[in-house]
VEXSENU-54452 format. One record per residue: residue number from 0; residue in three letters; chain; x, y, z of N, C-alpha, C, O, CB in turn. Coordinates in Angstrom, 1 decimal. Glycine has a CB too. Example, Ala and Ser with C-alpha at 12.3 -4.5 7.8 and 13.67 -1.06 7.14 Angstrom:
! VEXSENU-54452
{0,"ALA","A",{13.2,-5.7,7.8},{12.3,-4.5,7.8},{13.2,-3.3,7.8},{14.2,-3.3,8.5},{11.3,-4.5,9.0}} {1,"SER","A",{12.8,-2.2,7.1},{13.7,-1.1,7.1},{12.9,0.0,7.9},{13.4,1.1,8.0},{14.1,-0.6,5.7}} 
This chain:
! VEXSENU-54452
{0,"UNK","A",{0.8,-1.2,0.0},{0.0,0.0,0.0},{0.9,1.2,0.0},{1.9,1.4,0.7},{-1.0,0.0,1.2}} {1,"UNK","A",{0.5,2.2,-1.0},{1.5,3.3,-1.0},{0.7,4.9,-0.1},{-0.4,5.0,0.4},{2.0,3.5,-3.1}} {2,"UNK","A",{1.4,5.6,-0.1},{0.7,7.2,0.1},{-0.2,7.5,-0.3},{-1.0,8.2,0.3},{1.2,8.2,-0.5}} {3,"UNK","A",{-0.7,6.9,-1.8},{-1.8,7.5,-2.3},{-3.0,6.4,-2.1},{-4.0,6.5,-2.7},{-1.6,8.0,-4.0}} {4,"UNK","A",{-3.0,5.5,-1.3},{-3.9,4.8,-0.8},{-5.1,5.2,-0.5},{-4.8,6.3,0.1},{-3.5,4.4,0.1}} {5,"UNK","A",{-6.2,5.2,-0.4},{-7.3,5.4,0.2},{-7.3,5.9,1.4},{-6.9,5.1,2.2},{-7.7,4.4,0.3}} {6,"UNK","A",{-7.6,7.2,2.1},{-7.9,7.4,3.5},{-8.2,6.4,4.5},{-9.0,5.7,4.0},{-8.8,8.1,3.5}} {7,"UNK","A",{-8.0,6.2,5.1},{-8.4,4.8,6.7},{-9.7,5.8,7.1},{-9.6,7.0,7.4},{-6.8,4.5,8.6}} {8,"UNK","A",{-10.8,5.1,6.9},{-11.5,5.6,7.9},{-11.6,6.2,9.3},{-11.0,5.6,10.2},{-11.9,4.9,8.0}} {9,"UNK","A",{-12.2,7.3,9.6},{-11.6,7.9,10.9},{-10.7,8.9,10.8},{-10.6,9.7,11.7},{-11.1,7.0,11.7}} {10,"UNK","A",{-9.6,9.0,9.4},{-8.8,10.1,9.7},{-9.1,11.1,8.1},{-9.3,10.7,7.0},{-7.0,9.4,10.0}} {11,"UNK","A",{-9.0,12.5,8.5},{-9.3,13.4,7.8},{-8.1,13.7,7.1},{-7.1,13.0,7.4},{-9.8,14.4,8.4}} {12,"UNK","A",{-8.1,15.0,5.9},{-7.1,15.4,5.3},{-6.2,15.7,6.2},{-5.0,15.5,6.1},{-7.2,16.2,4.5}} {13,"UNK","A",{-7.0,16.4,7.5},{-5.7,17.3,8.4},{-4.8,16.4,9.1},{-3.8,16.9,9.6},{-6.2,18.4,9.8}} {14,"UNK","A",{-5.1,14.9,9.2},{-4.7,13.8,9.6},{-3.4,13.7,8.9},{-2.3,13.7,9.3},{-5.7,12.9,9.3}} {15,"UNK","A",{-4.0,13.5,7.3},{-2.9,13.1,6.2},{-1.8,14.2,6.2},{-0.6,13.9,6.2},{-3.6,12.8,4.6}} {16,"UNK","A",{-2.3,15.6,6.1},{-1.1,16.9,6.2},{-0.5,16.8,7.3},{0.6,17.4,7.1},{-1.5,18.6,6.3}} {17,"UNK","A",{-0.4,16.5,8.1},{-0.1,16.2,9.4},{1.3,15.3,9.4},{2.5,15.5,9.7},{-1.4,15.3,10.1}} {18,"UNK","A",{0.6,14.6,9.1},{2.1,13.3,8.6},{2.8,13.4,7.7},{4.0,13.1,7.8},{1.9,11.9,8.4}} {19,"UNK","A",{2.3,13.7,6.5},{3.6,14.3,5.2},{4.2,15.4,6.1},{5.3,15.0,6.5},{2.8,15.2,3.3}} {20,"UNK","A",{3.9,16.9,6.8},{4.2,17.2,6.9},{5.5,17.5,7.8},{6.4,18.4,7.8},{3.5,17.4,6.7}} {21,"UNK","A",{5.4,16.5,8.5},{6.4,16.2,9.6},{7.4,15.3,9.1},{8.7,15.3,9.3},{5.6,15.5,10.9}} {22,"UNK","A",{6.7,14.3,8.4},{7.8,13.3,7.7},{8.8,14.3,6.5},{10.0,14.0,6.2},{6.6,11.8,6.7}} {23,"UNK","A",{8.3,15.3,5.9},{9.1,16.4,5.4},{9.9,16.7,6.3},{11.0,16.5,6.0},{8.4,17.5,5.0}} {24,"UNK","A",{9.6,17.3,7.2},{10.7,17.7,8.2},{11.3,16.9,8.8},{12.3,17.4,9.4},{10.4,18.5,9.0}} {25,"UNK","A",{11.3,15.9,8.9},{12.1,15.2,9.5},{13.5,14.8,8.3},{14.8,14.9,8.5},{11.3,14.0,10.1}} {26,"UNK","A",{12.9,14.4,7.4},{13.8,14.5,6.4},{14.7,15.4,6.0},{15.8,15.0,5.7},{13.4,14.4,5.7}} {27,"UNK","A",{14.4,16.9,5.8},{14.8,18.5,5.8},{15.6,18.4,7.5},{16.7,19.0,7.3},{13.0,19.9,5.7}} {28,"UNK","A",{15.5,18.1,8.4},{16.1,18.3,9.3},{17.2,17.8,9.7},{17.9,18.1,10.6},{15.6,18.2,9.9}} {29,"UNK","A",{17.2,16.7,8.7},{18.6,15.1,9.1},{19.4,16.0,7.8},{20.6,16.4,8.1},{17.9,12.5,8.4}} {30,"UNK","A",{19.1,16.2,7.1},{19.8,17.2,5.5},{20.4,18.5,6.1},{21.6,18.8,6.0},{18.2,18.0,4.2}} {31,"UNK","A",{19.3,19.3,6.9},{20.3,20.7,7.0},{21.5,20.4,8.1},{22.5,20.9,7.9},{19.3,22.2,7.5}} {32,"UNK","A",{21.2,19.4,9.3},{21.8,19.2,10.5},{23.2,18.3,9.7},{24.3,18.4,10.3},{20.7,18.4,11.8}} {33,"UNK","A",{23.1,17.7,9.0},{24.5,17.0,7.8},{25.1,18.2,7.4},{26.3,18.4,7.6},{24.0,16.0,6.1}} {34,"UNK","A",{24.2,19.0,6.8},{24.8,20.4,6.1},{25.4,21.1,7.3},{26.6,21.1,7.4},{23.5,21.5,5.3}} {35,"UNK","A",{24.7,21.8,8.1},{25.7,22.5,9.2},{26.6,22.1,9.8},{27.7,22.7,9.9},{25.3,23.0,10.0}} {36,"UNK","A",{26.4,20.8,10.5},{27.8,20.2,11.1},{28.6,19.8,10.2},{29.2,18.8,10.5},{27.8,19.1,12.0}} {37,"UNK","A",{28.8,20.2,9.0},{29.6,19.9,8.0},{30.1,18.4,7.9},{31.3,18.2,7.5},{30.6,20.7,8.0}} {38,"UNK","A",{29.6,17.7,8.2},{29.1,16.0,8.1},{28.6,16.0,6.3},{28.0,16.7,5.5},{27.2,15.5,9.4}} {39,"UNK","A",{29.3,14.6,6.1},{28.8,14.2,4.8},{27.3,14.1,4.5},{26.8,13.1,5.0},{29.3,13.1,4.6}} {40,"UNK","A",{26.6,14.7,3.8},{25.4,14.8,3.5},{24.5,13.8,2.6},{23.3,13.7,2.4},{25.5,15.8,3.1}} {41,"UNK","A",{25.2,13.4,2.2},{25.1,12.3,0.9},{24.1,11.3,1.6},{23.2,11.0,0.8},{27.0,11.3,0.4}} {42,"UNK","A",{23.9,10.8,2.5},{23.4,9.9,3.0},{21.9,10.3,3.4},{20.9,9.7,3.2},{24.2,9.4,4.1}} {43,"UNK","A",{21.8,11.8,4.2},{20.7,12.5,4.5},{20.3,13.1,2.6},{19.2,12.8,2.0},{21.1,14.0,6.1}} {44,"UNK","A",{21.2,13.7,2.1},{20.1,13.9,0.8},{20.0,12.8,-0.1},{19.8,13.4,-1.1},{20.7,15.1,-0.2}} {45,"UNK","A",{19.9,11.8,-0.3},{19.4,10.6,-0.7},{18.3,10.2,0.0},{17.2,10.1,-0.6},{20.3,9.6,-0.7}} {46,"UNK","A",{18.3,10.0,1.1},{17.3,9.8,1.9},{16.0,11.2,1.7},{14.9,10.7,1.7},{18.1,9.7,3.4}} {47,"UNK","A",{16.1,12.0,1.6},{15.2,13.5,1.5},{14.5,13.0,-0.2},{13.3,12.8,-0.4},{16.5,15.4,1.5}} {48,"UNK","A",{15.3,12.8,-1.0},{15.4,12.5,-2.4},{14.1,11.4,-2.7},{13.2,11.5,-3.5},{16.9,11.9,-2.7}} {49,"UNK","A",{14.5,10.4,-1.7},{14.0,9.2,-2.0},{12.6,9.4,-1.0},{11.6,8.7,-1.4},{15.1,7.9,-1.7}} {50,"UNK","A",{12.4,10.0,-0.2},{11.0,10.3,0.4},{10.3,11.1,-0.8},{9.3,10.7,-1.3},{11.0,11.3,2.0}} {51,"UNK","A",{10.9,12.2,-1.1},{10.0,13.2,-2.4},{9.8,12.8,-3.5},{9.1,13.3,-4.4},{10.5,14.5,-2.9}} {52,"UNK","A",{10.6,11.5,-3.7},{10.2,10.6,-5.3},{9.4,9.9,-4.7},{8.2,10.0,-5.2},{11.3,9.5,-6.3}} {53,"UNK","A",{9.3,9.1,-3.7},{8.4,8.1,-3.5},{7.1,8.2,-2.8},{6.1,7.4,-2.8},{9.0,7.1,-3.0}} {54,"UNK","A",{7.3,9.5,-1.9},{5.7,9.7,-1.5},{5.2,11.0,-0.9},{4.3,10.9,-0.1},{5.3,8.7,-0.4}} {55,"UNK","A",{5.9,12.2,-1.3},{5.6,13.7,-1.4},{4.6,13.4,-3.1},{3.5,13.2,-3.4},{7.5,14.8,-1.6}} {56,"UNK","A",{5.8,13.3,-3.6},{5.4,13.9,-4.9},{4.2,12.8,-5.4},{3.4,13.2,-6.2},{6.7,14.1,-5.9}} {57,"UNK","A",{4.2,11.6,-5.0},{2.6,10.8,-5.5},{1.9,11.2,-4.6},{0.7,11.4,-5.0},{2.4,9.0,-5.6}} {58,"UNK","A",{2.1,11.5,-3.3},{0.8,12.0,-2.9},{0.5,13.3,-3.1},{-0.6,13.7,-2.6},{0.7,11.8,-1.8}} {59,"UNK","A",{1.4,14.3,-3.9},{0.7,15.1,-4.5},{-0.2,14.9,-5.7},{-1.2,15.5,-5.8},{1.5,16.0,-4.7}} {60,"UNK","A",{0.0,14.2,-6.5},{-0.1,13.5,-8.3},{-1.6,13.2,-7.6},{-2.5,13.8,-8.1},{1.2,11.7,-9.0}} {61,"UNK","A",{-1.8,12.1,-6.3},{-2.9,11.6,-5.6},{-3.9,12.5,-6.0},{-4.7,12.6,-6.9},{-2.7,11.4,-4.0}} {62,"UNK","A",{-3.6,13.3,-5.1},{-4.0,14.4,-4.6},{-5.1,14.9,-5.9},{-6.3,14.8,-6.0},{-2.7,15.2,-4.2}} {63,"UNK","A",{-4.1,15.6,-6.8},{-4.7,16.2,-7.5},{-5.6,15.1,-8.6},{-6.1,15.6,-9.6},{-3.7,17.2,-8.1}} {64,"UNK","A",{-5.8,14.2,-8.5},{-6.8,13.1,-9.0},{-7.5,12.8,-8.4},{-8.1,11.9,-8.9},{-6.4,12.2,-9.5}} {65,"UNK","A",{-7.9,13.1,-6.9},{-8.9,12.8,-6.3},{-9.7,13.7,-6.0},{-10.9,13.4,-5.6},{-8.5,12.3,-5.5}} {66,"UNK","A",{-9.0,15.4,-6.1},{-9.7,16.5,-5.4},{-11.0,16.5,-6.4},{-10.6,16.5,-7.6},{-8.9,18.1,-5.2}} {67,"UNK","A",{-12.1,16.6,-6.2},{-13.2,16.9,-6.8},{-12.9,18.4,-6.8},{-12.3,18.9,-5.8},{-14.6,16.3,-6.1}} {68,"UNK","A",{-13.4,19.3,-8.3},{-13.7,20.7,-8.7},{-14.3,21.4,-7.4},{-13.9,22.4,-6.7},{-14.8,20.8,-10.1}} {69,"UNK","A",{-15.9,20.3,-7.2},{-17.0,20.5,-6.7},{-16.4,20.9,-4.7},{-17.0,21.6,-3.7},{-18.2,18.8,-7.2}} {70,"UNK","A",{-15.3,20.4,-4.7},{-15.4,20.7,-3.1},{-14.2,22.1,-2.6},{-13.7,22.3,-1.5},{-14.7,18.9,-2.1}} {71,"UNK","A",{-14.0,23.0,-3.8},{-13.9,23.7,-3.6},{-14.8,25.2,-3.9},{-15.7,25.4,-4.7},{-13.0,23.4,-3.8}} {72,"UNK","A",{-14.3,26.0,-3.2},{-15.5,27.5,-3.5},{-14.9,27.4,-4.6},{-14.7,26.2,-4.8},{-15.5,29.3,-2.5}} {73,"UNK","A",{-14.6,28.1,-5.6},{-14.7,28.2,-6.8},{-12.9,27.5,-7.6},{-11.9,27.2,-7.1},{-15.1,29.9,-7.0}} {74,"UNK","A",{-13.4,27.5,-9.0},{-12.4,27.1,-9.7},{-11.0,27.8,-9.9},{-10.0,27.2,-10.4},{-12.8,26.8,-10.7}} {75,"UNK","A",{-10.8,28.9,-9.6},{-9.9,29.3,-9.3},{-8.7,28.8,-8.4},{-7.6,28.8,-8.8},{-10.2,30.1,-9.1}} {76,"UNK","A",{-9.1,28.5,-7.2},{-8.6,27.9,-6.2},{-8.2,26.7,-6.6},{-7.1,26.4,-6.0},{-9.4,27.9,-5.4}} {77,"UNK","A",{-8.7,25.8,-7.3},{-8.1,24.9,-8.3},{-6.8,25.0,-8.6},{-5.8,24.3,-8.4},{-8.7,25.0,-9.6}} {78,"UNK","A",{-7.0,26.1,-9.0},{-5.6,26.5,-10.2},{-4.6,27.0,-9.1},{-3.4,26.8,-9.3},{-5.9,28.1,-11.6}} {79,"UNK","A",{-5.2,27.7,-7.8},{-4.2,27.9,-7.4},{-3.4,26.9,-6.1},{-2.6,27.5,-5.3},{-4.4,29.2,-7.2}} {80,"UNK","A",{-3.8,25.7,-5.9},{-3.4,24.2,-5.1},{-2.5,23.7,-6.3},{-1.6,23.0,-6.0},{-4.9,22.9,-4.6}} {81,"UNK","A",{-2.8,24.1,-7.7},{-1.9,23.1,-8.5},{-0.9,23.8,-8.9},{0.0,23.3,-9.6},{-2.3,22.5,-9.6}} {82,"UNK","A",{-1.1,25.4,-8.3},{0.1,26.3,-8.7},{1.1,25.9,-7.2},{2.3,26.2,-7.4},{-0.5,28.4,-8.9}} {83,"UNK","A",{1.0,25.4,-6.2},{1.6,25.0,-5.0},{2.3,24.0,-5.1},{3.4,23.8,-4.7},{0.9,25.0,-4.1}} {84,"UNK","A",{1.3,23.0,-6.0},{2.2,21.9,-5.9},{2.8,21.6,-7.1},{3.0,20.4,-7.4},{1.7,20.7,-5.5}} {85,"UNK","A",{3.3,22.6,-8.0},{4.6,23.2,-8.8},{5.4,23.5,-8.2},{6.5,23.2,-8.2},{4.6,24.2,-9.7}} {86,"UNK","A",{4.9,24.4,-7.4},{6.1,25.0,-6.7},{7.0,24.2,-5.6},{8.1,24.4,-5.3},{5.7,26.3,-6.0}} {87,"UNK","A",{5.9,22.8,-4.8},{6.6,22.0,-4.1},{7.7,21.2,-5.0},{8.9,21.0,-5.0},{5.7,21.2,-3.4}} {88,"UNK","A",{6.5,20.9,-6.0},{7.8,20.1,-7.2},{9.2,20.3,-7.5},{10.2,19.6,-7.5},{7.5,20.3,-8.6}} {89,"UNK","A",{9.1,21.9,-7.7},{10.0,22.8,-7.7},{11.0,22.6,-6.7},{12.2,22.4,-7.0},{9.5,23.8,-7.7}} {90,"UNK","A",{10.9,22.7,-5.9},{11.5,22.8,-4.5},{12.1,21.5,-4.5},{13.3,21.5,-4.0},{10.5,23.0,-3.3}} {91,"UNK","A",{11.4,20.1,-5.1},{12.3,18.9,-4.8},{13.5,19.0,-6.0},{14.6,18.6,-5.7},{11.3,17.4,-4.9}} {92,"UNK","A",{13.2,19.5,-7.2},{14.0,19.6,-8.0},{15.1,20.7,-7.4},{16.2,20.7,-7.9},{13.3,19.9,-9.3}} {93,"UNK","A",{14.8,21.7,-6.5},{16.3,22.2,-6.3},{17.2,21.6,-5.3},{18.5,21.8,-5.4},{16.3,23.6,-5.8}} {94,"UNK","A",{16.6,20.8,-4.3},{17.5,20.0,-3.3},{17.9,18.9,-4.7},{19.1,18.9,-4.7},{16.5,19.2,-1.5}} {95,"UNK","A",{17.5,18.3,-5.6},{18.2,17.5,-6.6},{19.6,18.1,-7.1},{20.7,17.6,-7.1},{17.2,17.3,-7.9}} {96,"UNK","A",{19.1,19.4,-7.6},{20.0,20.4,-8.1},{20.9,21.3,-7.0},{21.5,22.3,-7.5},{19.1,21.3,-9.0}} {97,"UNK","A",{21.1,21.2,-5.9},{21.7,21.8,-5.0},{23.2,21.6,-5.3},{23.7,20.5,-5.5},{21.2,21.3,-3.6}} {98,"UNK","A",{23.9,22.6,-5.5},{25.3,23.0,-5.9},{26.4,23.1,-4.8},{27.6,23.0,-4.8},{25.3,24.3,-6.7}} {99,"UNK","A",{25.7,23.5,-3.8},{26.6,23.6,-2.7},{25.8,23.1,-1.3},{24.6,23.4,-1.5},{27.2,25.1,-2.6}} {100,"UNK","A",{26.0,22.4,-0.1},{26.0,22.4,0.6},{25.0,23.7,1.9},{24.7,23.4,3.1},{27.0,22.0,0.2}} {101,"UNK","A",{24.9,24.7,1.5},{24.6,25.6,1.6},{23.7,25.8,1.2},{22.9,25.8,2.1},{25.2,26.2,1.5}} {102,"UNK","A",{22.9,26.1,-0.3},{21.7,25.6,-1.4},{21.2,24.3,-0.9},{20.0,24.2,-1.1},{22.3,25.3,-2.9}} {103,"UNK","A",{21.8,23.3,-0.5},{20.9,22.1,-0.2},{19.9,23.1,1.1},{18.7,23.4,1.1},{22.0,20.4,0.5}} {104,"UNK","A",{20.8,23.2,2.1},{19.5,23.2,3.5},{19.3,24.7,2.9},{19.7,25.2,3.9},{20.0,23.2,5.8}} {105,"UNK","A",{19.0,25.6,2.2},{18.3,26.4,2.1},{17.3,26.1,1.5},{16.2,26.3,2.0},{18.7,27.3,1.9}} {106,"UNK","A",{17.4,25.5,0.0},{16.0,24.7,-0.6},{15.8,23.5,0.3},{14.6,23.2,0.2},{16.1,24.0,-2.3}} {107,"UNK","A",{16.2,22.9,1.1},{15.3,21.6,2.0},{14.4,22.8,3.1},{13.2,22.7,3.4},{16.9,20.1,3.2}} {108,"UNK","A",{14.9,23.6,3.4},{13.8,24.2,4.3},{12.9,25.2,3.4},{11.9,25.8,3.7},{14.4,25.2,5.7}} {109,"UNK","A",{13.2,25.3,2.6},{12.1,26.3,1.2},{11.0,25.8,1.0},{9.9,26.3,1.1},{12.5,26.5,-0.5}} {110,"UNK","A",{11.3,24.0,0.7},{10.4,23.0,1.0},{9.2,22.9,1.7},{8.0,22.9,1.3},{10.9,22.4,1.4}} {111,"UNK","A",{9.9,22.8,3.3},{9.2,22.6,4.5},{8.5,23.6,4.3},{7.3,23.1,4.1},{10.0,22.6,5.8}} {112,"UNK","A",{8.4,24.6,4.2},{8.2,26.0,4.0},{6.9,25.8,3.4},{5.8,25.8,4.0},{9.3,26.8,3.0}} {113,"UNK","A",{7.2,25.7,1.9},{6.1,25.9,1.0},{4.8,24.7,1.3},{3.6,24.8,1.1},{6.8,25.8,-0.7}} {114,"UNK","A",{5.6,23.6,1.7},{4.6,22.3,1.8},{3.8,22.6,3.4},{2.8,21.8,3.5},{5.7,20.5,1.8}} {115,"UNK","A",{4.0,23.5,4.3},{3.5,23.9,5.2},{2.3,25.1,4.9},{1.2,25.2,5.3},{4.5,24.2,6.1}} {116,"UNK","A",{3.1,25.9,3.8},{2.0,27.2,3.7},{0.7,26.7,2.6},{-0.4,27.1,2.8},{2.8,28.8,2.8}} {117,"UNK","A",{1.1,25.6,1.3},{0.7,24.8,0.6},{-1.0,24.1,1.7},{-2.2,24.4,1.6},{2.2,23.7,0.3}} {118,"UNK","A",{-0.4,23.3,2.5},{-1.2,23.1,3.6},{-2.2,23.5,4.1},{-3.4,23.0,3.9},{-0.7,23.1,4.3}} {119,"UNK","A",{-1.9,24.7,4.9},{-3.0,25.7,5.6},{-3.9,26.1,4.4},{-5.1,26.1,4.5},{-2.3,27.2,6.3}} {120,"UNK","A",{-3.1,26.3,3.3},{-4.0,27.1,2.4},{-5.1,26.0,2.3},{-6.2,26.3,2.7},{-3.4,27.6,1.0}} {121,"UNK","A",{-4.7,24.5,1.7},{-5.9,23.6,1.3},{-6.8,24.0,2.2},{-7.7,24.8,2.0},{-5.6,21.9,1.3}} {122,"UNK","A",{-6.8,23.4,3.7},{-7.3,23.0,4.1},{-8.3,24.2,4.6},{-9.5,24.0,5.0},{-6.7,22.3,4.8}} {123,"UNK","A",{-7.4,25.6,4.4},{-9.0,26.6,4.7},{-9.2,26.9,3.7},{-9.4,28.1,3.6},{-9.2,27.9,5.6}} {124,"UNK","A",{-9.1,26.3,2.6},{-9.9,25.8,1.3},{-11.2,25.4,1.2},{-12.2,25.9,0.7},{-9.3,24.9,0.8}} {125,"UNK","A",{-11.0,24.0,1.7},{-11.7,23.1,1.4},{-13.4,23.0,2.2},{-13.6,23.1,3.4},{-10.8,22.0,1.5}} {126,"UNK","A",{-14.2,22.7,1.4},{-15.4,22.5,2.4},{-15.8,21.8,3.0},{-16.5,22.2,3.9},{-16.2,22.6,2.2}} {127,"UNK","A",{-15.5,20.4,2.8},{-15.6,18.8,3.4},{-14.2,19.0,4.4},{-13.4,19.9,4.7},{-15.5,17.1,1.9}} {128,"UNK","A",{-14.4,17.5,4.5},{-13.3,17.2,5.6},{-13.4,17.8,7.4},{-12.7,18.4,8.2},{-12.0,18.0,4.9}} {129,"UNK","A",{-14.4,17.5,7.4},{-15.0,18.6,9.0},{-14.9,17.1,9.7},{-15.3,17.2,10.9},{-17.2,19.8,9.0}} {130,"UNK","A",{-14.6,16.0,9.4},{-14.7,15.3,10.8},{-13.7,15.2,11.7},{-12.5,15.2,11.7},{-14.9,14.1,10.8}} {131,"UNK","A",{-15.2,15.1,13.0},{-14.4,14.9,14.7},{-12.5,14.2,14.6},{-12.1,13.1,14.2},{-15.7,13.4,15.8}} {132,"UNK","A",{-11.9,15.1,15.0},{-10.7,13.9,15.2},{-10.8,12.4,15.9},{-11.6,12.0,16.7},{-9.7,14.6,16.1}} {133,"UNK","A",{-9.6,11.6,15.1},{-9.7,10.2,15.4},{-9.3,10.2,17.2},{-8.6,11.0,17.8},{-8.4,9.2,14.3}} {134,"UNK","A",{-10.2,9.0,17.6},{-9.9,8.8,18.5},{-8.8,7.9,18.5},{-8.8,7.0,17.7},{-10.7,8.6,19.0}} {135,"UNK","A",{-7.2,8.1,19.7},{-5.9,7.4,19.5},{-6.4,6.5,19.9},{-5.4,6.4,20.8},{-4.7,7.7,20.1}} {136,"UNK","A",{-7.1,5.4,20.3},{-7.3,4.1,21.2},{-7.2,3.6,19.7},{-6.2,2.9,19.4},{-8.8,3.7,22.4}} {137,"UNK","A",{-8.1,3.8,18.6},{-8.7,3.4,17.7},{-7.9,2.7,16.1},{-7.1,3.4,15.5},{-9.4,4.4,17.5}} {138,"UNK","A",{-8.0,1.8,15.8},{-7.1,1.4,14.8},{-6.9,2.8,13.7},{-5.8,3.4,13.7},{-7.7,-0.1,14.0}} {139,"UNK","A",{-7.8,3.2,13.1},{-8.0,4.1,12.2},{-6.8,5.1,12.5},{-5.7,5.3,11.9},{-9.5,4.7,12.3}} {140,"UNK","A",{-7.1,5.8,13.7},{-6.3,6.8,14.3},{-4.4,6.2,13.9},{-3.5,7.1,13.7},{-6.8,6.9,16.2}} {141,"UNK","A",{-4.2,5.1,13.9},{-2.8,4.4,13.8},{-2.8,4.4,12.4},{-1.6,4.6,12.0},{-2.6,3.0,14.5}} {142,"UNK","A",{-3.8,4.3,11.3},{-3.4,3.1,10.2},{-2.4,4.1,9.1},{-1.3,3.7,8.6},{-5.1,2.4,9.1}} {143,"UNK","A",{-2.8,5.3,9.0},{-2.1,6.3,8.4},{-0.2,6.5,8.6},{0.8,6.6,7.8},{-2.8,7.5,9.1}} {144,"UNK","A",{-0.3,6.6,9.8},{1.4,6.5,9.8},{2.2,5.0,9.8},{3.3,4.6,9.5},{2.0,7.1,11.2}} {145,"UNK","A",{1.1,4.6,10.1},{1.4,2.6,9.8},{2.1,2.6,8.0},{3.1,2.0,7.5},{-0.7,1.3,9.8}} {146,"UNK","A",{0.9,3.4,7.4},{1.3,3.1,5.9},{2.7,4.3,5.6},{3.6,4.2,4.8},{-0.2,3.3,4.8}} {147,"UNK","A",{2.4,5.1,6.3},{3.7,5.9,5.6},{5.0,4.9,5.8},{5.8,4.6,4.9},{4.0,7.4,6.4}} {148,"UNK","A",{5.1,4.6,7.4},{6.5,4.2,8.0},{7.2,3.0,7.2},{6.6,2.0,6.8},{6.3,3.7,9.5}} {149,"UNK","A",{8.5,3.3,7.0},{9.4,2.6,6.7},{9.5,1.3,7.3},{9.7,0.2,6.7},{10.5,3.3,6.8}} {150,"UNK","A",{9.4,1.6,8.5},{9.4,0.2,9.7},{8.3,0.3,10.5},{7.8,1.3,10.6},{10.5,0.1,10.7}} {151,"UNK","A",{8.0,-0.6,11.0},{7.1,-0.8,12.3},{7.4,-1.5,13.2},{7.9,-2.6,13.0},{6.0,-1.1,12.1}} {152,"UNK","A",{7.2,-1.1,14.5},{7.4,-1.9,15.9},{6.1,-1.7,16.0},{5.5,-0.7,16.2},{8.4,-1.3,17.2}} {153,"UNK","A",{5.6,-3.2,15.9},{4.5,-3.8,16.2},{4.2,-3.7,18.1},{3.2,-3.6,18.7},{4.8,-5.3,15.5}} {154,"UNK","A",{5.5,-3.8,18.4},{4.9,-4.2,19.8},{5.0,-2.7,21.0},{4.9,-2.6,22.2},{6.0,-5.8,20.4}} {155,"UNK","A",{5.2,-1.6,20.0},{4.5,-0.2,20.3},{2.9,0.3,20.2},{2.3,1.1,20.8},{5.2,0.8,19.4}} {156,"UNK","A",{2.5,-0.5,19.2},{1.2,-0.5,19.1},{0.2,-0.6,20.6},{0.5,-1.0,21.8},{1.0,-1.6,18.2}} {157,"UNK","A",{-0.9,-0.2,20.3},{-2.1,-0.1,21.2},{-2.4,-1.4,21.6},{-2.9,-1.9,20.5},{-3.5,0.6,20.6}} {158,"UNK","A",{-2.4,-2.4,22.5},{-2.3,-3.9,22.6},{-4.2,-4.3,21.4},{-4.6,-5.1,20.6},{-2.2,-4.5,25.1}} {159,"UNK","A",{-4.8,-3.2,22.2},{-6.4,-3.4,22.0},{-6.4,-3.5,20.5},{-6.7,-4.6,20.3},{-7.6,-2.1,22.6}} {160,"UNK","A",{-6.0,-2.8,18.9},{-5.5,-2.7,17.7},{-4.9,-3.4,17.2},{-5.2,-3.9,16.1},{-5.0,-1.9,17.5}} {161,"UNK","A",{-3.7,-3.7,18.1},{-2.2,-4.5,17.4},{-3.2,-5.2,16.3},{-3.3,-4.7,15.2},{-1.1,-5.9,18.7}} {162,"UNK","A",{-4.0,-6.5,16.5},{-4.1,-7.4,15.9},{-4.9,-6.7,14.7},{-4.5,-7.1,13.6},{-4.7,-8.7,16.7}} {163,"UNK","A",{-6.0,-5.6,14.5},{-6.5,-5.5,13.5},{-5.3,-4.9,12.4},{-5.3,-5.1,11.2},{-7.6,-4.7,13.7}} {164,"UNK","A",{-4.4,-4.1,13.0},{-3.5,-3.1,12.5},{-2.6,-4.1,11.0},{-2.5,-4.0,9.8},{-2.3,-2.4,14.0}} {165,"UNK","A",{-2.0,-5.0,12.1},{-1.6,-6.3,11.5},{-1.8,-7.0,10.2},{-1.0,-7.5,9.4},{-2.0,-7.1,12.3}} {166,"UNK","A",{-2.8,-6.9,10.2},{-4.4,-7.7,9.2},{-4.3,-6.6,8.2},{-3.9,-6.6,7.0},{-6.6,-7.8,10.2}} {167,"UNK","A",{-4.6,-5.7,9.0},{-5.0,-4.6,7.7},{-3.4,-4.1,6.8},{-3.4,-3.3,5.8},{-5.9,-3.0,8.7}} 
């Protein structure tokens, strides 16, 4: 199951921004902290690289194939979520293209940046998406970072979940 999966029941878009967004930064953060302690970087920008090929940027691609016209106030606003996620695009193509060490963590936080303001904007955008937050006991509330994560420690899980989480 990739990023552009289906929503889990129980969790909203602010759910899904939530976790790209942090998983952005965490990545931007291992990149600039290589960059400033003047540590070999190579390892954190591959890693940054390989999160924005494999599930920034399809879950933007997602994204814009799933947003219905209809759930925004007008079509303009359209145009201007797909003018953002050019410009995120953008942004992964300059940490690609980063020339110096210096250019890397400034486009890795331009990123963070734009995929945060990108964000706020959708969401006081949009007119759906008004449900109650997930409750944490609840599988739903887990299944989202389940699918992002690279790994899982199963036996961090909610004991009451573990087994559906598993399954699912």
């Amino acid at each position: 199951m990739t990023v552009a999966a289906a929503r889990p029941a129980g969790l909203t878009l602010a759910d899904e921004h939530d976790v790209l967004l942090w998983q952005t930064c965490s990545y931007a953060d291992d990149l600039i902290e290589a960059v400033e302690s003047g540590q070999p970087a190579a390892d954190a920008h591959d890693a940054m690289l390989e999160f924005a090929h494999y599930r920034l940027l399809p879950y933007l691609s997602h994204e814009e194939r799933e947003l219905p016209a209809n759930e925004l106030r007008d079509d303009h606003l359209a145009q201007l979520l797909l003018d953002d996620h050019a410009r995120i695009r953008h942004g992964v193509h300059s940490i690609e293209a980063g020339r110096t060490r210096q250019l890397l963590a400034l486009a890795a936080d331009e990123l963070v940046e734009r995929l945060a303001r990108h964000i706020r904007r959708e969401q006081a955008w949009l007119i759906r998406d008004v449900a109650a937050p997930a409750d944490p006991a609840t599988s739903a509330s887990w299944a989202l970072p389940l699918v992002l994560a690279d790994e899982i420690d199963v036996d961090a899980l909610p004991a009451e979940v573990r087994e559906d989480l598993v399954v699912q």
